[in-house]
matplotlib code that plots the C-alpha trace (Angstrom):
import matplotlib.pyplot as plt

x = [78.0, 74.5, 73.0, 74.2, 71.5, 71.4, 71.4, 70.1, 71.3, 70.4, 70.7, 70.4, 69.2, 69.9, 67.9, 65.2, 63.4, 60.6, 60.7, 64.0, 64.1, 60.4, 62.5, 65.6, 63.6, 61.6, 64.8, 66.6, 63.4, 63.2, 66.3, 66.3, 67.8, 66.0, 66.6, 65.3, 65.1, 66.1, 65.0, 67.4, 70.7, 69.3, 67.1, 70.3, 72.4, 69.4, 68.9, 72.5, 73.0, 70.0, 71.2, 74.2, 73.4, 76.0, 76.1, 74.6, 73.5, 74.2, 72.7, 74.9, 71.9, 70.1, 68.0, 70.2, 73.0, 74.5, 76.1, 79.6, 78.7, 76.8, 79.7, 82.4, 80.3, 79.7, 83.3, 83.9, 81.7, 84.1, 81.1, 82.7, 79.1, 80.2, 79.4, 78.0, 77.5, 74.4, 74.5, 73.6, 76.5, 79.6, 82.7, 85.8, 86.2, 82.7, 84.2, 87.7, 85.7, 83.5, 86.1, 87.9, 85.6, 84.8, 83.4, 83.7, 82.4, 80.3, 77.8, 76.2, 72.6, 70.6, 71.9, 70.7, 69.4, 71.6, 74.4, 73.6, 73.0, 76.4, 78.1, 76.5, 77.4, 81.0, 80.7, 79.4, 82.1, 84.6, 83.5, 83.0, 86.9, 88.1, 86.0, 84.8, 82.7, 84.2, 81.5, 83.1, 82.2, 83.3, 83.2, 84.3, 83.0, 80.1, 80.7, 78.5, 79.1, 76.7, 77.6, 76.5, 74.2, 75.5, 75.8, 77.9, 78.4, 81.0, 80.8, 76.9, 74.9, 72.1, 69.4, 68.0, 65.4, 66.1, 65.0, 67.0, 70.4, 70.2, 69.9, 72.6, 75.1, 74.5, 75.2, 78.7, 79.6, 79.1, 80.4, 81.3, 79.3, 76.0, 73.3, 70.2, 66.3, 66.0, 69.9, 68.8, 65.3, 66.4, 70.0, 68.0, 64.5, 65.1, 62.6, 62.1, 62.1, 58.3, 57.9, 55.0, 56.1, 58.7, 59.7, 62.9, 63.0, 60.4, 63.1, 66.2, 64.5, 63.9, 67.4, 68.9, 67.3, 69.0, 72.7, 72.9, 71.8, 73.7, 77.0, 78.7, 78.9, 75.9, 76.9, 74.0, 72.8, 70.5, 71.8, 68.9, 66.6, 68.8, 69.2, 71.3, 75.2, 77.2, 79.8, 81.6, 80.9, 79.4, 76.6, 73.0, 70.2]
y = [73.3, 73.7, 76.1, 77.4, 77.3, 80.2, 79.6, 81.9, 83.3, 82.6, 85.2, 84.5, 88.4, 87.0, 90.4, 90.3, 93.5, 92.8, 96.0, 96.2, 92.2, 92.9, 95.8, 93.8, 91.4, 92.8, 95.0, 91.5, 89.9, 92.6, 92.0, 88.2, 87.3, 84.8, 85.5, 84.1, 85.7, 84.3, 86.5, 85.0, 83.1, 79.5, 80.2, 81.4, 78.4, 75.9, 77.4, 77.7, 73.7, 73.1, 75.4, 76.7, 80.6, 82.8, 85.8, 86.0, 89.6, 89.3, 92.0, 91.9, 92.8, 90.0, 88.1, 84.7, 84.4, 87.5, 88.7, 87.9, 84.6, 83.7, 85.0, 82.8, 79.5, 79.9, 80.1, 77.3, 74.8, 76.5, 77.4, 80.1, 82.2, 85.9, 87.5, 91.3, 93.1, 95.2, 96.9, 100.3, 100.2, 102.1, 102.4, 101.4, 98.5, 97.2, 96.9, 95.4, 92.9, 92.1, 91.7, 89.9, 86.9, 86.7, 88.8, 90.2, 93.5, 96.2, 98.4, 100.6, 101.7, 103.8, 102.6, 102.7, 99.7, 100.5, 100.5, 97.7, 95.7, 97.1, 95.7, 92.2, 92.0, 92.4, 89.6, 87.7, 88.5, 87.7, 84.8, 83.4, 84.9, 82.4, 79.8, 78.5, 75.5, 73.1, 72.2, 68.9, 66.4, 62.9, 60.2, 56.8, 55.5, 58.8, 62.0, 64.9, 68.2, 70.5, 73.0, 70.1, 68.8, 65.6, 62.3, 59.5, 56.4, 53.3, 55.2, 54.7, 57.9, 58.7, 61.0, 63.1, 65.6, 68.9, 68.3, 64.7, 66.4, 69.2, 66.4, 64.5, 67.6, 68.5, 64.5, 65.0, 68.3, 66.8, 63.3, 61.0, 63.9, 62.5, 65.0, 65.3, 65.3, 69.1, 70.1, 68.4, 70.1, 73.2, 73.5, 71.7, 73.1, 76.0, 75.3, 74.4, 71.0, 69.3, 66.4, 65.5, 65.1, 62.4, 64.7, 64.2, 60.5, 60.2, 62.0, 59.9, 56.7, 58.0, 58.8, 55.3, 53.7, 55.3, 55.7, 52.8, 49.1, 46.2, 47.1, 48.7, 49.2, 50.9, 55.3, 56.4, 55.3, 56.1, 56.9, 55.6, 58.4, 61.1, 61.6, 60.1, 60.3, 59.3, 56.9, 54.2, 50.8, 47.5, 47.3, 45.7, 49.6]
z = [24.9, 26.8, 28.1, 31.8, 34.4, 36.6, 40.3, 42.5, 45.2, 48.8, 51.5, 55.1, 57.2, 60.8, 62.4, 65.4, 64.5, 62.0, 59.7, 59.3, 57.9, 56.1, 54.4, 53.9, 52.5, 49.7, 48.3, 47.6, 46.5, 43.7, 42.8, 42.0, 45.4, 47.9, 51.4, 54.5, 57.9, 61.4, 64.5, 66.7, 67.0, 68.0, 64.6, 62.5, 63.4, 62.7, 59.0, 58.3, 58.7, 56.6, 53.5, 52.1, 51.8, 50.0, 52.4, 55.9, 57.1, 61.4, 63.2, 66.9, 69.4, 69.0, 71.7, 73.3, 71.2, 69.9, 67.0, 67.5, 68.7, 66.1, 63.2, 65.8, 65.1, 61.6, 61.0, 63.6, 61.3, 57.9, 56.3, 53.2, 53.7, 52.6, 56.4, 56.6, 59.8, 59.8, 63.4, 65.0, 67.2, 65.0, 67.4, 66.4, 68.9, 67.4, 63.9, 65.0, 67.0, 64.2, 61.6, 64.7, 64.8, 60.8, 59.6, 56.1, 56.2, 58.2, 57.6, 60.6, 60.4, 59.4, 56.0, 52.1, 50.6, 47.5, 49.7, 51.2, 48.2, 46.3, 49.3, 49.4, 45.2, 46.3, 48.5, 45.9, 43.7, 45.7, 46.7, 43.2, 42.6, 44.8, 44.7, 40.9, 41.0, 39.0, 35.8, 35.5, 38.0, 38.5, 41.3, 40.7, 37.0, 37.2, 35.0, 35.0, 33.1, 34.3, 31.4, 28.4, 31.0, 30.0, 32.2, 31.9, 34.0, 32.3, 29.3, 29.1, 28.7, 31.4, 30.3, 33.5, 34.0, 35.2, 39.2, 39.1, 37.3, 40.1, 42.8, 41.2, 41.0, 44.7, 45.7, 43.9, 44.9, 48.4, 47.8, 51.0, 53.0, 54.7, 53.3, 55.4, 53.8, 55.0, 53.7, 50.3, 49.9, 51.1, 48.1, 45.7, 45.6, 47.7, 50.3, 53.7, 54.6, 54.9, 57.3, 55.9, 52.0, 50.2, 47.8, 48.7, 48.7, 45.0, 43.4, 45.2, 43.8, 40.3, 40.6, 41.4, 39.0, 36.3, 38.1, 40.4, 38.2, 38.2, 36.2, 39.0, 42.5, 44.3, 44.3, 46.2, 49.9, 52.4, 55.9, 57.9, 59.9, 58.8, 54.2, 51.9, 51.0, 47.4, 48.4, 46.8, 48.6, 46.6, 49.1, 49.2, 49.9]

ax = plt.figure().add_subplot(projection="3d")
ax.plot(x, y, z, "-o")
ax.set_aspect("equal")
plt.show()
């Protein structure tokens, strides 16, 4: 069996006040995590359809959108983000509320970093409790094992480099699911989405060569203006 490839961890700290994300922020850095910060709702919901993040920190006095709203529409989309509630407001009702719309947990401020981090590792581990990511992959005549790294399409072995097998894993994990430029850049080479580079589209072409030729149907299509999705459908690109 090969080698597992560890994935980091993306953290979304939805929080308007600068210091309190800058010291967010550095804590998770140094401790292998990579977070982004939204200052406002409208920013939060943008950033959340454009990566997957494993746990979203929601302050609830934001500016526009709060809190509450902003928790109510992630779940409305059924995005399984581990939620935390990091707010100065520590009544009762506040907490009921909070665990009313979503929420998964709440933490009032002042609070520890260490705290804070112990609680976000129990999100984590309770999201990988219930959800296990299967290692073995398959859509139509396509295999992938992403413990052996190994590919396989009609029985014929593909050899991938490391950047193409991630972008092949995240096309099958998301099968028959249109996957925009920014959503692909973003879960695949965790960054922000450049207008102004191909990256995304070098890599998709490198890719087809080797998974879509002439012995099947076409796997991988682009969805004009907007990415690319993996479906099944014997199709001229």
């Amino acid at each position: 069996m090969g080698k597992k490839v560890f994935q980091m961890k993306n953290i979304l700290i939805v929080e308007d006040e600068p210091k309190v994300a800058r010291f967010i922020q550095r804590g998770l850095k140094a401790e292998g995590f990579h977070s982004d910060v939204a200052s406002s709702g409208s920013e939060a919901m943008r950033m959340v359809s454009e990566r997957d993040y494993d746990v979203i920190t929601v302050d609830l006095m934001l500016p526009g959108v709060d809190g509450y709203s902003i928790i109510e529409q992630i779940r409305l989309r059924n995005h399984k983000s581990g939620v935390l509630i990091l707010s100065a407001r520590d009544t009762l009702d506040d907490k009921l509320k909070g665990f009313g719309v979503g929420s998964d947990d709440y933490l009032t401020k002042p609070f520890a970093f260490e705290e804070l981090l112990a609680r976000i590792n129990a999100l984590l581990r309770r999201k990988e409790d219930t959800i296990q990511p299967q290692s073995q992959l398959s859509y139509a005549d396509l295999l992938l094992d992403s413990d052996s790294r190994a590919v396989r399409r009609d029985k014929r072995q593909i050899e991938l480099t490391n950047m193409e097998f991630q972008l092949l894993e995240y096309l099958m994990r998301n099968a028959e699911t249109v996957c925009s430029r920014s959503k692909i850049a973003a879960n695949v080479w965790h960054e922000h989405f450049d207008r102004e580079t191909n990256i995304v589209d070098v890599y998709m072409m490198y890719l087809r060569k080797k998974i879509d030729t002439a012995v099947g149907p076409h796997l991988i299509h682009t969805v004009r203006g907007i990415g690319y999705i993996m479906r099944l459908e014997d199709t001229k690109r």
